[in-house]
C-alpha positions as CSV (number, residue, x, y, z in Angstrom):
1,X,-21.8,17.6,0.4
2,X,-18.7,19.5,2.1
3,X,-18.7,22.2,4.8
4,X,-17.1,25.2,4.5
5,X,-16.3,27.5,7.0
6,X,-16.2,31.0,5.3
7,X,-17.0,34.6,7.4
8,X,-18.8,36.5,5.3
9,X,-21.2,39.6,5.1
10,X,-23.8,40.7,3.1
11,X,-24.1,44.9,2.9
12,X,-27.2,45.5,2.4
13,X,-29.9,48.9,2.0
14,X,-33.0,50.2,2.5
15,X,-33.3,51.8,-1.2
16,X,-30.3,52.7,-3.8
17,X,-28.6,56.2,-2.9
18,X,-28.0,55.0,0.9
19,X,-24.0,54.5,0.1
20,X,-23.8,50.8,-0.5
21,X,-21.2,50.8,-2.7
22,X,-19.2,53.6,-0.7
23,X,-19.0,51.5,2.6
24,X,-18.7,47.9,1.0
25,X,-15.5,49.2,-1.0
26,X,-14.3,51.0,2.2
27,X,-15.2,47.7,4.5
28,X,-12.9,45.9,1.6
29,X,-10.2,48.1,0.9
30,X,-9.7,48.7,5.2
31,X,-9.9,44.8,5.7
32,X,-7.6,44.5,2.8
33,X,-4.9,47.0,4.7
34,X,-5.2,45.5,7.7
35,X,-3.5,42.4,6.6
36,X,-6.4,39.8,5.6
37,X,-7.5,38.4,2.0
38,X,-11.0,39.6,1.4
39,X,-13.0,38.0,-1.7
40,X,-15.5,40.9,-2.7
41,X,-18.9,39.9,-4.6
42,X,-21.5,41.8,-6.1
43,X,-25.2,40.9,-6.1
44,X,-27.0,40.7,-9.4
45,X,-26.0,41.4,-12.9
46,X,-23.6,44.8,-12.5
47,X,-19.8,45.0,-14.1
48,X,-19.3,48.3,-12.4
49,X,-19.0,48.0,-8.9
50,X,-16.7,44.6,-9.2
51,X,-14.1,47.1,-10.6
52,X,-13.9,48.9,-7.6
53,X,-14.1,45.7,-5.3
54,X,-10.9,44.2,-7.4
55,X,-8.8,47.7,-6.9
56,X,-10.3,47.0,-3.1
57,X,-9.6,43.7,-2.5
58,X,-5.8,42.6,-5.3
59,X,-8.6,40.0,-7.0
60,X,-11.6,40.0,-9.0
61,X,-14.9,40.7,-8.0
62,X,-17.9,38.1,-8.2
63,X,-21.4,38.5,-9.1
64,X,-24.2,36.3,-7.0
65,X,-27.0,36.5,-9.3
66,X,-29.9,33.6,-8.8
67,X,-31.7,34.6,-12.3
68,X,-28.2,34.8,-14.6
69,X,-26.8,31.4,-13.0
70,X,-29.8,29.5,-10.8
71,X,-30.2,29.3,-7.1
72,X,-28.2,26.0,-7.0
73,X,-25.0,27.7,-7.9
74,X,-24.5,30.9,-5.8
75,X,-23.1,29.3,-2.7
76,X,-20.6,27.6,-5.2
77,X,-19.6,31.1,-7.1
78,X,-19.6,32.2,-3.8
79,X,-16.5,29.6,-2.6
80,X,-15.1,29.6,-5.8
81,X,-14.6,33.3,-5.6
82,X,-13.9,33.1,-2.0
83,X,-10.6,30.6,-2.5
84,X,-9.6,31.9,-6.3
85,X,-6.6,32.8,-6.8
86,X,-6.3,32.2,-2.5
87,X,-8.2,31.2,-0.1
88,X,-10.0,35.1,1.8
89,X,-9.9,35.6,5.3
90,X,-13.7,36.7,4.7
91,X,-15.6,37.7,1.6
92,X,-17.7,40.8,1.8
93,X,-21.1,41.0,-0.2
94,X,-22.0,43.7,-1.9
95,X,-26.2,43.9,-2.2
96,X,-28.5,45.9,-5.1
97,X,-30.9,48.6,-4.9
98,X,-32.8,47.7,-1.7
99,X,-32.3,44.6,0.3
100,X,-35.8,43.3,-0.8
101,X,-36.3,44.3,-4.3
102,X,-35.5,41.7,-6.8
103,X,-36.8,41.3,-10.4
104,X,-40.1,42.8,-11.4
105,X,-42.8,40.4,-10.7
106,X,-40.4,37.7,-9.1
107,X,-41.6,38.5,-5.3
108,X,-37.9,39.1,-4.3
109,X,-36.4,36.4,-6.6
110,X,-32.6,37.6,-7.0
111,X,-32.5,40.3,-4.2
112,X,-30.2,41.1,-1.6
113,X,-32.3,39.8,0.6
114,X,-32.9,36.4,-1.9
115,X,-28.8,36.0,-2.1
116,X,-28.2,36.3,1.5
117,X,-30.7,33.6,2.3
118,X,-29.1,31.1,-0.2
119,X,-25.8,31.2,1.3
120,X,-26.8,31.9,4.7
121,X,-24.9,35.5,5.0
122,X,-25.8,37.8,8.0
123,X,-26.4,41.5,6.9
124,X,-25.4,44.7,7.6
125,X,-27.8,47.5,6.4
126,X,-26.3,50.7,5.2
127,X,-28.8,54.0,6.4
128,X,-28.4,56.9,5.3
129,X,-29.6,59.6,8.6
130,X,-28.5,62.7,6.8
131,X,-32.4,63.7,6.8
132,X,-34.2,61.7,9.8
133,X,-33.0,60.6,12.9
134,X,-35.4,58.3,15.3
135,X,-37.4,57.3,12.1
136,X,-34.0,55.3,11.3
137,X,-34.9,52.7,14.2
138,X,-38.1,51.9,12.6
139,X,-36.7,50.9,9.1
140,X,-34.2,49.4,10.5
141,X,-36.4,47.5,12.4
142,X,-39.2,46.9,9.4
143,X,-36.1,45.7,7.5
144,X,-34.5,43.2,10.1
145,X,-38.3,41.6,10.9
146,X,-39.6,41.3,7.4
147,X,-38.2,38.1,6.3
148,X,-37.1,35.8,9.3
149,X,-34.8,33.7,6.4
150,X,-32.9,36.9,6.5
151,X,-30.4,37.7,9.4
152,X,-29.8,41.6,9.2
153,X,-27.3,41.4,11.8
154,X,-26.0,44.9,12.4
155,X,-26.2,48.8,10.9
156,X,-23.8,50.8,9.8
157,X,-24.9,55.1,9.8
158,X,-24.1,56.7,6.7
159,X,-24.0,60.6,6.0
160,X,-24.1,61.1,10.0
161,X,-24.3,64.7,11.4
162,X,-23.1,65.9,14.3
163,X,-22.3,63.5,17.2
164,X,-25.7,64.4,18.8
165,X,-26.8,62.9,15.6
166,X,-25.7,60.2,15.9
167,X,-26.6,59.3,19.2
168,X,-30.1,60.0,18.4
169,X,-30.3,57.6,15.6
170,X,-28.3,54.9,17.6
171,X,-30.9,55.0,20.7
172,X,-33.8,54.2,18.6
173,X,-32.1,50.8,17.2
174,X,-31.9,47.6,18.8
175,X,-29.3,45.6,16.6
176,X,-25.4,46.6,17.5
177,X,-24.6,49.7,15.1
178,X,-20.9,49.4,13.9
179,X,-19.7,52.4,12.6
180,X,-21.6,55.9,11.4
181,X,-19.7,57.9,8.6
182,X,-19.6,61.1,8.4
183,X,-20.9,63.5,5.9
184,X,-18.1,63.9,3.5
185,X,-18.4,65.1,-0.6
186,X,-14.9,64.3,-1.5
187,X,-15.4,60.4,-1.4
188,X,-18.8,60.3,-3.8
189,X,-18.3,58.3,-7.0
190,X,-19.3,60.1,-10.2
191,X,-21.7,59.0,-12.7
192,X,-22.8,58.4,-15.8
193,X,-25.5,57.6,-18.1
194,X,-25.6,54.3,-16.8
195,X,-24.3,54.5,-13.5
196,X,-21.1,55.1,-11.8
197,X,-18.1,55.8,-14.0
198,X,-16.4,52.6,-14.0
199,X,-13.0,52.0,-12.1
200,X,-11.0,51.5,-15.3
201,X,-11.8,54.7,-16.4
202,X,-11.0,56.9,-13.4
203,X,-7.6,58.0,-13.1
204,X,-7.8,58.5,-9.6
205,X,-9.8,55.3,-8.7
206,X,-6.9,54.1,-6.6
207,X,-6.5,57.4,-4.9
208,X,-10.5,57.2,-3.7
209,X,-10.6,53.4,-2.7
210,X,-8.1,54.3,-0.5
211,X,-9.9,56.8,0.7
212,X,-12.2,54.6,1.2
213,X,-10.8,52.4,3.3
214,X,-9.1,55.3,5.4
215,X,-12.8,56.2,6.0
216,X,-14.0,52.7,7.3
217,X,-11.2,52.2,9.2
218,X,-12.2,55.1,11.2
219,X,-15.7,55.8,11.5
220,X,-16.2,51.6,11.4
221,X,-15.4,49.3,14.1
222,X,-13.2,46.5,11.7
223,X,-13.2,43.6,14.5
224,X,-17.0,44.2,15.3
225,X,-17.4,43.3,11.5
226,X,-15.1,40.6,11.7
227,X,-16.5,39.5,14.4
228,X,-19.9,39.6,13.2
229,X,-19.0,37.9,9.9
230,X,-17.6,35.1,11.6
231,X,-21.2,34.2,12.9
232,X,-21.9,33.1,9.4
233,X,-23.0,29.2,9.2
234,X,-20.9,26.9,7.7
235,X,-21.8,26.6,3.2
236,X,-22.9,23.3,2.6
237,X,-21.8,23.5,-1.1
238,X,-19.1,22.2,-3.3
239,X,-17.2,25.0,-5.1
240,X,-18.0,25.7,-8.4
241,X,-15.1,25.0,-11.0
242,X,-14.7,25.6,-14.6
243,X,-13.5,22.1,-15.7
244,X,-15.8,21.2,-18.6
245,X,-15.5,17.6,-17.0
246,X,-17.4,19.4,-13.8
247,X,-20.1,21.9,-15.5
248,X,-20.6,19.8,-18.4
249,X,-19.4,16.8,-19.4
250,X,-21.3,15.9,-22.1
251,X,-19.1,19.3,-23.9
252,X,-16.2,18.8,-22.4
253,X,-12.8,18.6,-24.4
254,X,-9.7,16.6,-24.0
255,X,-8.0,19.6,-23.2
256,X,-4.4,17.6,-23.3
257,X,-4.7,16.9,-26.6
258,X,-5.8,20.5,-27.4
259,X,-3.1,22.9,-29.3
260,X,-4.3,25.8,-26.9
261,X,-5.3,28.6,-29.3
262,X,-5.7,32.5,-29.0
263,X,-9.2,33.9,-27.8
264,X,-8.5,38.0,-28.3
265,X,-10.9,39.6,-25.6
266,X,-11.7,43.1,-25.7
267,X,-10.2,45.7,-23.0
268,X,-9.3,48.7,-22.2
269,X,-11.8,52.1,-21.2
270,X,-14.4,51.3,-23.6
271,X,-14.5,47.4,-23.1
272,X,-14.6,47.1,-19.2
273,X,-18.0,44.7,-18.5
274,X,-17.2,41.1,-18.3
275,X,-17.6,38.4,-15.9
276,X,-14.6,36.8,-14.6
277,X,-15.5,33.1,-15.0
278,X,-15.7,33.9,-18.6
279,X,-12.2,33.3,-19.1
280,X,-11.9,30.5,-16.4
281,X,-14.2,29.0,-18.6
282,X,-12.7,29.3,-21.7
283,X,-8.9,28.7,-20.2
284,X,-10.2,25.6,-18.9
285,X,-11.5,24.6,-22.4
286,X,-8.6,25.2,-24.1
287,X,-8.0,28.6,-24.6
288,X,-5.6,31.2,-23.9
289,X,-7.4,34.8,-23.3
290,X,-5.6,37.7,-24.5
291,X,-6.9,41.0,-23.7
292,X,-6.4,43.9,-26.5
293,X,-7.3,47.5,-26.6
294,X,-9.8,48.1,-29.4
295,X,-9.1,52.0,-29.2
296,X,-5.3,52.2,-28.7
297,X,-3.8,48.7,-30.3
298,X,-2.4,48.5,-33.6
299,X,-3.2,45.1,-34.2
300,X,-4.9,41.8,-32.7
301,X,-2.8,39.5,-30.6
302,X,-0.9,37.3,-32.7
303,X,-2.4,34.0,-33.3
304,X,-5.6,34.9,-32.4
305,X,-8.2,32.2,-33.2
306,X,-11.6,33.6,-31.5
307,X,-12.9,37.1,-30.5
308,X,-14.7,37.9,-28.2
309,X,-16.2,41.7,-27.1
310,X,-17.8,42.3,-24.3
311,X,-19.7,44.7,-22.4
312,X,-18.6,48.7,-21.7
313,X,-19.3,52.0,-23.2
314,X,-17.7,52.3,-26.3
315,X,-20.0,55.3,-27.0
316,X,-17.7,57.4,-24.6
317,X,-14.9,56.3,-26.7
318,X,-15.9,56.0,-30.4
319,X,-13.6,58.8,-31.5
320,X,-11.2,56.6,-30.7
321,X,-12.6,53.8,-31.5
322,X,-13.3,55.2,-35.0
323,X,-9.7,56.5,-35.5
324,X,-8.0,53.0,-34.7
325,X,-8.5,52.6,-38.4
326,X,-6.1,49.6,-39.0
327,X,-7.8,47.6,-36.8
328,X,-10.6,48.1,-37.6
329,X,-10.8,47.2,-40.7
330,X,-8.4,43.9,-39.3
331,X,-11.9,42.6,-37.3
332,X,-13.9,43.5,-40.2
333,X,-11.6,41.2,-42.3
334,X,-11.8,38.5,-39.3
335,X,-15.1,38.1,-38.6
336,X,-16.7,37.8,-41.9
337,X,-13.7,35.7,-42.9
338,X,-15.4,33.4,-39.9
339,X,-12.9,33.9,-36.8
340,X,-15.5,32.8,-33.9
341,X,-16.8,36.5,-32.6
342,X,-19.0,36.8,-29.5
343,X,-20.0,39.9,-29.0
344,X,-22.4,41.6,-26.3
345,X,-23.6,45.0,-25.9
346,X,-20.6,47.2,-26.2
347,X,-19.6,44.6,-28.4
348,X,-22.4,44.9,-31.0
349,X,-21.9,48.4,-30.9
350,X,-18.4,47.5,-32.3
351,X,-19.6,45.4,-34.7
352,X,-22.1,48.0,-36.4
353,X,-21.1,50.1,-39.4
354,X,-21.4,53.4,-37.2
355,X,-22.1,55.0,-33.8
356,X,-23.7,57.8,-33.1
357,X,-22.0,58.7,-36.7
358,X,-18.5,57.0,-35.7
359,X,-17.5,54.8,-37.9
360,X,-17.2,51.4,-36.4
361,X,-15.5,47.6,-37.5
362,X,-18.8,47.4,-39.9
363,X,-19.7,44.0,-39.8
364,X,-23.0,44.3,-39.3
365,X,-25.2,45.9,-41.9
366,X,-26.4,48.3,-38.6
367,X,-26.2,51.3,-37.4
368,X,-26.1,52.0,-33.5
369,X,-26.9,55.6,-31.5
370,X,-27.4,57.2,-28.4
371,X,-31.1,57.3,-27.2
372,X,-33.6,58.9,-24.5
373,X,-34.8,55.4,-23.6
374,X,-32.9,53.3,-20.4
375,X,-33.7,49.7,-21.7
376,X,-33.3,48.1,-18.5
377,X,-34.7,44.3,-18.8
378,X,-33.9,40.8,-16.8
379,X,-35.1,38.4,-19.6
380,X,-35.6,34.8,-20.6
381,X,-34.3,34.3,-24.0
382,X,-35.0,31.6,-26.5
383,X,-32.9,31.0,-29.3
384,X,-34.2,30.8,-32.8
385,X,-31.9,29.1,-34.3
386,X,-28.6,27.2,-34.8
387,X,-25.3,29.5,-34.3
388,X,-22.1,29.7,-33.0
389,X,-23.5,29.3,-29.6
390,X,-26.9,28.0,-29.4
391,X,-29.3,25.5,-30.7
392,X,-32.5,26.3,-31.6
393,X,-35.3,26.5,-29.0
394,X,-32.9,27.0,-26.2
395,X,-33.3,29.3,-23.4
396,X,-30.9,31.3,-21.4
397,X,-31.3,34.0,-18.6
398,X,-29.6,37.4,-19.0
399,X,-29.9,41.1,-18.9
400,X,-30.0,44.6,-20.8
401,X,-29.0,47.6,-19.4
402,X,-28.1,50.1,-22.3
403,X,-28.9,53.4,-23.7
404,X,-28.3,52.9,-26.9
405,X,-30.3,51.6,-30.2
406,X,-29.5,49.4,-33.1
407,X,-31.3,49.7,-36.7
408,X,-32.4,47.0,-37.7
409,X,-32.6,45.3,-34.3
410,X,-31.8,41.8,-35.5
411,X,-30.4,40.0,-38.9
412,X,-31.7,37.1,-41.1
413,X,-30.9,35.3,-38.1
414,X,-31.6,36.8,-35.0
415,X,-29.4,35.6,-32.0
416,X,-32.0,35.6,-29.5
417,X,-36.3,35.9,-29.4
418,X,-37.0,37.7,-26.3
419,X,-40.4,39.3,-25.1
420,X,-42.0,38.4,-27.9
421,X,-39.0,40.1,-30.5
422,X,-36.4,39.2,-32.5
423,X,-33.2,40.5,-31.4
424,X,-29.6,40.4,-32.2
425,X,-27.4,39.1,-35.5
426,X,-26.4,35.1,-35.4
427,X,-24.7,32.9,-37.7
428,X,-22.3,30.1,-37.6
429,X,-19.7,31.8,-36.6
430,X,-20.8,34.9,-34.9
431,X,-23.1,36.1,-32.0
432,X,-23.9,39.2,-31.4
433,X,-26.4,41.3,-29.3
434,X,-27.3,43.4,-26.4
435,X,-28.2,40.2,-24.1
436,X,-25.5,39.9,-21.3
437,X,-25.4,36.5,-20.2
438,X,-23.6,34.7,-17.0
439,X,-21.4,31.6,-18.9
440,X,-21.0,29.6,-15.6
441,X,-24.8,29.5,-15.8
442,X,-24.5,28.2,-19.1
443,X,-21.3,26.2,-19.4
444,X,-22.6,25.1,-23.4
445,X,-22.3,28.8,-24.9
446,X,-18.7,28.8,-23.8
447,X,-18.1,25.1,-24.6
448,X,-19.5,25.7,-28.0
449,X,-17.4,29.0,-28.5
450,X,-14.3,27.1,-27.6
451,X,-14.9,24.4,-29.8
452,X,-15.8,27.0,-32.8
453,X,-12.0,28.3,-32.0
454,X,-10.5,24.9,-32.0
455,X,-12.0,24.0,-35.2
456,X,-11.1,27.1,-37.2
């Protein structure tokens, strides 16, 4: 097994709302300026903050997420991410909710805290003082002595005071404190039903990350966090690659005798949620990945062989989803012609005859709308049957995060069983439902998509 030097750094929290996501772009963005590559990485299943890491960092952002791909492959995302499309100076980490919480009932399993022992990351834990000042030195201690796998390695103060303030807070902590940032409104990220509005869809998003990393650059001390992320351990892991020969070669194609064909993937505002190995997987099997703009373009790419619609919020765009008539009613045609059509949450949306009223592609004989309920959920899924991507009584790990309903909630063939349910529409040639699901965890539902577009 190969060693691989990478400096790296988790950041890290005591609870959400402590500006995680504000300092990791900032540490990324100011990194970025000052001349070195940084790979940025997200822990667990979220498509929003990556966004911001890509406008951060000039590549895309990763997810490290132990329940969507298995513990065996997050030091291997980890390097991929970290060399693709270069090799980073450092790759930056950012954590979820608080360093220690992981999914319900798991004791941990896919935390922060769980990520950074995989890969052997130090941490740096994000406090926010704004409304306690020696307390601080005892979370931070609690935090840094709770798990001796976990190195939390340095603090950075967040919504500091006055300088008095700060010096307060710093006397009570024993690890090296490398930066504290001031209270300031004008850098807070909005949000939105489901979090913060994503990067695509703010017209200033450039404008705040650098902001950003004007912020770190001077309220952090940059070489101290170089310095500190260069204490990482070598990664004793091979990087993970999409060759079907490498993740699976029982599925994999002879891509040179391939004719590559035309995999249309949704874009734009209102399609903004996918992972980037997606498309690494299906390039590698074949396809060429086109991205289109459901609300705005006239037409599908031309040639297109396979669809597939992922994840957004195409309920803050149906009205234009709705009046892109002409294509519209081009899916519609498509997919129940039989064009190969994945489609997850946003997507399924899409699919239905209406939203919230809007009138949608209507291939579905469902209606979607808006609802009071957060369905929030990290599941196991089995599949119930033979479709486009599965075979029945296989299971895959995913997750729901949507505030929006479907009626009914599954066809004659459901896509997916979980908790107990049948969820989701499935046939041969089409898979849709709200499950979200990490494809470099399982390399088949790609393989099996790309071989649906090769045969049609």
């Amino acid at each position: 097994m190969p060693m691989t030097e990478l400096p790296r750094l988790v950041v890290a929290a005591p609870a959400t709302g402590q500006g995680k996501t504000t300092v990791a772009t900032g540490l990324m963005a100011a990194l970025a300026a000052a001349g070195h590559a940084v790979s940025g990485h997200k822990v667990g299943p979220d498509y929003i903050d990556p966004g911001y890491h890509a406008l951060a960092c000039g590549r895309p952002g990763r997810n490290l997420d132990p329940h969507l791909v298995g513990e065996d492959l997050v030091a291997p995302l980890l390097l991929h991410g970290a060399r693709t499309p270069e090799p980073a100076d450092v790759a930056v980490v950012e954590g979820v909710m608080g360093l220690y919480d992981g999914r319900i009932g798991g004791d941990g399993f896919s935390s922060t805290a769980h990520v950074a022992a995989l890969t052997g990351t130090p941490v740096v834990l994000v406090v926010d003082i704004s409304r306690s000042s020696r307390s601080i030195g005892a979370v931070v201690h609690g935090m840094a002595t709770w798990d001796p796998s976990v190195e939390v390695a340095g603090v950075i103060l967040n919504q500091a005071g006055s300088p008095r303030h700060v010096e307060e807070v710093r006397s009570s902590i024993a690890l090296p404190v490398l930066g504290a940032i001031p209270r300031d409104a004008s850098i807070a990220t909005p949000s939105r039903h489901l979090g913060l509005v994503t990067a695509a869809e703010r017209g200033e998003s450039e404008t705040v990350v650098a902001r950003l990393a004007e912020v770190a650059a001077e309220h952090v001390d940059l070489d101290a966090v170089l310095d500190l992320a260069r204490t990482a351990p070598p990664l004793v892991a091979t990087p993970w690659t999409a060759d079907p020969a490498q993740t699976d070669p029982e599925f994999a194609l002879t891509r040179h005798e391939l004719t590559r064909r035309t995999v249309a993937v949704a874009a734009g505002r209102a399609f903004t949620f996918r992972y980037a190995e997606t498309a690494e997987l299906l390039e590698a099997h074949g396809c060429e990945v086109v991205p289109f703009d459901p609300a705005h373009d006239a037409a599908l790419p031309d040639g297109t062989a396979g669809l597939y619609l992922g994840g957004g919020f195409p309920e803050v765009h149906a009205a234009d989803l709705a009046a892109n008539t002409a294509l519209r009613a081009e899916i519609r045609a498509a997919v129940l012609d039989g064009m190969p059509t994945v489609a997850e949450c946003a997507g399924l949306l899409y699919l239905c005859r209406t939203l919230d009223g809007a009138p949608m592609a209507g291939v579905l004989d469902a209606d979607a709308a808006m609802s009071e309920r957060l369905t929030l959920r990290y599941p196991v899924a089995t599949a119930p049957a033979d479709s486009l991507l599965t075979r029945a009584g296989e299971q895959v790990t995913g997750h729901e995060f949507h505030r929006t309903t479907v009626a009914p909630t599954a066809g004659p063939t459901p896509a997916w069983q979980v908790d107990g349910e049948a969820v989701g529409f499935a046939s041969a040639t089409l898979h849709a439902s709200y499950l979200h699901t990490h494809w470099a965890g399982h390399p088949r539902l790609a393989a099996r998509f790309a071989e649906g577009v090769h045969r049609g």
